[in-house]
C-alpha positions, 0 to 999 in steps of 0.5 A: 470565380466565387461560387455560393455555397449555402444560402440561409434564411436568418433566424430572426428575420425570415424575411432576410437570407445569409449568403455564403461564398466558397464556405465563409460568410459574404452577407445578409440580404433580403430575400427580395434581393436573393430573388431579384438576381436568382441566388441559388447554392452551387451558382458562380458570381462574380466581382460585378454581380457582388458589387450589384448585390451589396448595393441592393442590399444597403439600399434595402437595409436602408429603407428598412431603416427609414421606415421604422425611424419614420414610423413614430412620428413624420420626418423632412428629408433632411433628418431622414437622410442625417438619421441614415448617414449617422447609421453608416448608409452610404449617401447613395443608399440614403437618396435610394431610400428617401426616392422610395419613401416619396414614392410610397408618400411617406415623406412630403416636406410640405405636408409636413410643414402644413402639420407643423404650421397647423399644430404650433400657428396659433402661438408662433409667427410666421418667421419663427415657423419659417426659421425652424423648418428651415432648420429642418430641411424644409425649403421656403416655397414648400413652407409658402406653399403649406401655409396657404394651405392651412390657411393661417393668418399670423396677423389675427393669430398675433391679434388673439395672442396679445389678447389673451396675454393682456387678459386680467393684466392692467392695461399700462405703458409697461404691459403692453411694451411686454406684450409687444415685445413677446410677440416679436420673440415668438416669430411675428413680424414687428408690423404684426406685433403693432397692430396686435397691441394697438387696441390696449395703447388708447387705454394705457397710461 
């Protein structure tokens, strides 16, 4: 059986250790990892242990990474597990790191979409902000479910767009089809739009 031979506290981070098997070099792991299964030089291991300890040690490094990816700025599960997948984690690696972020409520796709929908609402529609979450993992009852949360109103929200993209403008035919137009580009729904640039028909040419 394998004996560990040496085991070292790396020089950068003190926080992870080298194991050494029979002399050679077998990997870094936490320290957290070296406690959990009682590492010690002059203990013999064998094939099942050392699956056991490169797992906990990937899903470790694994969340690690996630943390510090997360760090910046807040991420969907979905670009948390492609981030990680891109890094070479193992898709069970990905999901144990992904588990443990919920767990710390680092990772809420709802509140999430609530954050995106509060920052870009005003500007964009309800169907262009369900489109782009989507396209970032978020599933559509998170997406229902955080924008009744921000308590948005796309109807209004497209009702001050059209205001402000008419202001100083002449009220014609052309400008307010332009608007209209704009509105449905920026995700609102065609209804929405009507109504929105209703108001400036009665003054058109």
């Amino acid at each position: 059986m394998p004996k560990i031979t040496a085991i070292t506290a790396q020089e950068k981070r003190k926080d992870r250790c080298n194991i050494y098997l029979d002399g050679e070099f077998f990997a870094g792991v936490s320290l957290e990892t070296v406690m959990k299964f009682r590492l010690k030089a002059g203990a013999e291991t064998d094939e099942t242990q050392l699956k056991e300890i490169l797992t906990a040690a990937e899903n470790s490094e694994a969340t690690e990474k996630a943390l510090s990816y997360i760090s910046k700025t807040v991420k969907t599960k979905r670009q948390v597990k492609e981030y990680l997948l891109k890094k070479g984690y193992s898709e069970s690696a990905c999901y144990h790191a992904i588990d443990k972020l919920k767990e710390y409520g680092y990772i809420d796709d709802c509140e999430y979409a609530r954050r995106y929908i509060d920052s870009t609402g005003k500007t964009q529609g309800k169907r262009l902000l369900a489109y782009k979450l989507m396209a970032k993992g978020v599933k559509k009852e998170d997406i229902e479910a955080a924008y009744e949360t921000a308590g948005k109103n796309s109807a209004e929200n497209a009702a001050a767009l059209a205001a402000k993209k008419m202001k100083n403008k002449d009220v014609t035919k052309e400008n307010v089809l332009k608007t209209y137009r704009y509105l449905v580009s920026r995700g609102f729904s065609y209804e929405e739009a009507e109504r929105a640039v209703e108001p400036f028909r009665n003054g058109d040419d």
